[in-house]
Structures are given as C-alpha cells and as structure tokens.
C-alpha positions in Angstrom: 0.0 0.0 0.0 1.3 3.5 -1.1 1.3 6.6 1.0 -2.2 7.8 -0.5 -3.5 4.9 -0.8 -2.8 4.8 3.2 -3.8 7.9 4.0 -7.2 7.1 2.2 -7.5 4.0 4.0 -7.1 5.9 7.1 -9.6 8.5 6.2 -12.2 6.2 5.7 -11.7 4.2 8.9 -11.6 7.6 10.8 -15.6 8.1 9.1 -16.0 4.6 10.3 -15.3 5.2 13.7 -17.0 8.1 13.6 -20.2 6.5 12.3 -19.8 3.8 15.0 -19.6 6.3 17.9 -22.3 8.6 16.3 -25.0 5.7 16.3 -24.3 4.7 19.8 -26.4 8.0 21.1 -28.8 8.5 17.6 -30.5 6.2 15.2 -28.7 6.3 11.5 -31.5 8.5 9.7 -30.8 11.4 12.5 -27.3 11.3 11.8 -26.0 13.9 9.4 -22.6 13.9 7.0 -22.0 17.5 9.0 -21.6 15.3 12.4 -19.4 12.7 11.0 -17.4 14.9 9.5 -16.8 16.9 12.4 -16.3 13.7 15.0 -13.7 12.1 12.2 -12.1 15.4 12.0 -12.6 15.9 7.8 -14.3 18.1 5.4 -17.3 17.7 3.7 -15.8 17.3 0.4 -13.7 14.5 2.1 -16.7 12.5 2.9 -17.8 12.7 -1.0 -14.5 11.7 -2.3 -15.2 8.4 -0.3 -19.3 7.8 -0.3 -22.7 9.3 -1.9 -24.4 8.8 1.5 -24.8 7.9 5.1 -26.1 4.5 4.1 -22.7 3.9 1.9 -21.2 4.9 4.9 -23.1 2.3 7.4 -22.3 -0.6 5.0 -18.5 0.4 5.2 -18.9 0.6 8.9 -20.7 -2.5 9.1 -18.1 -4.5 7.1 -15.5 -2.7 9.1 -17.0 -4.6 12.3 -17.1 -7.9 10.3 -13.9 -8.1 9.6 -13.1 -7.9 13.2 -15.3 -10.7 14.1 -13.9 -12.8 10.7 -10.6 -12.7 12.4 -11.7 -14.1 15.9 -13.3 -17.0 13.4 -10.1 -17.3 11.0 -7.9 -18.4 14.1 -10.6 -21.0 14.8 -11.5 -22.2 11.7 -9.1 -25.2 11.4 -10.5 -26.6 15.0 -14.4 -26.4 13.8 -13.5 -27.8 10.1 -11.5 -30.5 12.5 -14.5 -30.8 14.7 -16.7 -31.4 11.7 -14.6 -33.9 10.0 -14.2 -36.0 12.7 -17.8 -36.6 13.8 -20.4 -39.1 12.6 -23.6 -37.3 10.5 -25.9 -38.3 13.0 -24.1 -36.1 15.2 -23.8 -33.1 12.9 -26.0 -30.3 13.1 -25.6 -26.8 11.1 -26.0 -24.8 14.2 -24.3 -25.1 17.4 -23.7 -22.8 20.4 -19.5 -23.0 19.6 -20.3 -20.5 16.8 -23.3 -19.0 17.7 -22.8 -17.5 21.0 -19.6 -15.2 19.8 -21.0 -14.3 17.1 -24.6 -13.2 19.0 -21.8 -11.5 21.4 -20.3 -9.6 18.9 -23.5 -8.4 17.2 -24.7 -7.4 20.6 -21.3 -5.6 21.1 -21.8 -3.4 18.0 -25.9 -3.7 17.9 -26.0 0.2 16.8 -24.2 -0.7 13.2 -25.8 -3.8 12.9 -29.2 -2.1 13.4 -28.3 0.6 11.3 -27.0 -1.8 8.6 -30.9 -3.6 8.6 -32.5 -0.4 8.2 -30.1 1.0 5.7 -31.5 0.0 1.9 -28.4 -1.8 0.8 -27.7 -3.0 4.2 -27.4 -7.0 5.8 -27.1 -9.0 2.0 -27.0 -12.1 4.2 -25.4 -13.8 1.4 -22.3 -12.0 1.2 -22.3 -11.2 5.3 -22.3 -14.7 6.0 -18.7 -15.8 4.4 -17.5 -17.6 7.3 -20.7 -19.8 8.3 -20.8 -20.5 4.4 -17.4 -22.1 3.9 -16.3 -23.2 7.2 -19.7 -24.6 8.3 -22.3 -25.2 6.2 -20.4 -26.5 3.4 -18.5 -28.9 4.8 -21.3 -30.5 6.7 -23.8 -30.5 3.6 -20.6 -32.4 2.1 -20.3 -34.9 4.9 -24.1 -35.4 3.9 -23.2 -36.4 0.5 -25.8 -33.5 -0.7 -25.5 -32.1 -4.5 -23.0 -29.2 -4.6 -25.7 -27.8 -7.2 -28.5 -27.8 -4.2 -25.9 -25.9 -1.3 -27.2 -22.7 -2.5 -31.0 -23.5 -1.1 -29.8 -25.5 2.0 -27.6 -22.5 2.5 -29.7 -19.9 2.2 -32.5 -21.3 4.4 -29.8 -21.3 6.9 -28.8 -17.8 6.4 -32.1 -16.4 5.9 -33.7 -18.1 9.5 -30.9 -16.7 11.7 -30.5 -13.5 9.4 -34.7 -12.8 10.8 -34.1 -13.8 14.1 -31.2 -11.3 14.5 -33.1 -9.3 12.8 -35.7 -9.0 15.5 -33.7 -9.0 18.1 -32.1 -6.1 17.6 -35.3 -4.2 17.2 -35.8 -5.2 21.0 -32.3 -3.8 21.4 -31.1 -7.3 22.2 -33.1 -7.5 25.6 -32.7 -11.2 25.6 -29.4 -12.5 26.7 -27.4 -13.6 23.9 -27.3 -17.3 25.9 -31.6 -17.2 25.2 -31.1 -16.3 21.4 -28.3 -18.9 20.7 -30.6 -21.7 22.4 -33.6 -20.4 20.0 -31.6 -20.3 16.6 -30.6 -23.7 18.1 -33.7 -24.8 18.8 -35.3 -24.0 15.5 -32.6 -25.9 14.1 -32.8 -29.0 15.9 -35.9 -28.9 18.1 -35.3 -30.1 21.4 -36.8 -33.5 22.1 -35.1 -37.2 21.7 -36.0 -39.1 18.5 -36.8 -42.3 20.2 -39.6 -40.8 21.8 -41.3 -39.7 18.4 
C-alpha cells in the first residue's frame, strides 16, 4: 500500500469510527454527513470523495465490524472444520452454540451498526455477510451429507435467511434477551429439542 493509498485507508476508517460512535447515542437516519465529518475530523468534500451517503457509509462501517469478528473465526476455523470432519452425520448439526454464541456476542457488542445496517436500503445482504458460516460450516457438513454441490445454494440460504430474521428482530428489542436465550432459539429452531426415540 502506497502513502495515499494509506492515508485514504485511514480517512475512511476515521468516518467509520465516527459512524460507530455517532450511532451509539442516535438512530442512523438522524445522523447527518456534518456530524461525521466533524467527530472524524474531515471536510465535507472529504466525505464525498469516499461515499454518496450515510447508508454507503453504514455498510463500510458495518463490514469494518465484520472483519473484526472474521478474524476471531479465521484463528478458529481449522478446530471447527476439524471438529466437523471428525464426527459421525448423525451427530452433525448446522448450528451449534461454539459459533453461535460469539458471534450473537459480537452483534450485541456493536448492535448500533448492525441495526443501522438492517435499516439501511443496501444494508445485511445475508449472502455476502455470512462468508464464514458458508465455507467453514455449512459447506462442509452439507458435504459430509453427500448433498448435491448444485442444491448448497438452497440449504444455505435457508440457513442464512432463519438466523439473518431472528437477528433481525432481536435487535429491534435492542437485544433484551441475553445472547445465551437467542443462541438456544436459533438452536432450537434448528434442531428442536426432544429425543428421536420418543417420536
């Protein structure tokens, strides 16, 4: 990375910080370019060079956030794809609380960007957000299921699009339940909770 391309970099993390800190007091739609401008310490003409609007600006913020998270899971991901190999398919399920729960922490540790992101036009594509459950998860085990490659797409996005409205909703409560309570209903509606013998 060259010195501009730096010092560009480090303009638009400064407007992501500001972002961040700005929607932890106001909803996004109150927030205005003069405020973020002012908190990241740039000129209005500085915010343009990087984004048309606020809601550019939330997405940016939001992937800024994910990537944070994607690291905690990169440094994990061999032990889960171990975890996965290793166990019999009556024993896999898709969702478990070993992924779950930090993830659920770290959306309740930035719940103001995520929220933001859901109410933002462009904002949660659950398909592109959800990189790490994709590869290191859910592929793997649909593979251990012997299920078409051409049919992952559907499996996936059921997947994705269950936990993606659950989050959702939680977050409008502004994540009143304990993350433990959501992890055990994502899990639940996975796997309901009763032995098969009885059934």
């Amino acid at each position: 990375m060259n010195k501009s391309e730096s010092k560009y970099f480090n303009t638009a993390l400064l407007m992501d910080e500001a972002l961040i800190s700005l929607l932890a007091v106001k909803d996004l739609e109150y927030i205005t370019i003069k405020e973020i401008c002012k908190k990241a310490g740039v000129n209005r003409s500085t915010f343009y060079l990087h984004y048309d609007t606020v809601a550019d600006l939330a997405n940016e913020a939001l992937e800024t956030v994910n990537r944070r998270f994607l690291s905690y899971f990169d440094q994990n991901a061999k032990i889960i794809s171990d975890n996965i190999s290793e166990k019999e398919p009556k024993d896999l399920i898709f969702i478990t609380q070993d992924y779950l729960k930090p993830y659920l922490q770290f959306i309740y540790d930035n719940k103001n960007v995520y929220r933001a992101a859901f109410c933002s036009p462009n904002g949660m594509q659950a398909n592109t957000r959800f990189r790490y459950l994709k590869e290191h998860i859910l592929t793997p085990i649909l593979s251990k299921f012997e299920i078409p490659e051409s049919v992952h797409k559907y499996y996936i996005a059921y997947y994705i699009q269950g936990i993606t409205a659950i989050i959702k909703v939680w977050l409008n409560s502004d994540c009143t339940d304990a993350v433990d309570t959501i992890a055990d209903l994502i899990e639940q509606c996975v796997r309901p909770l009763y032995d098969s013998k009885d059934c």
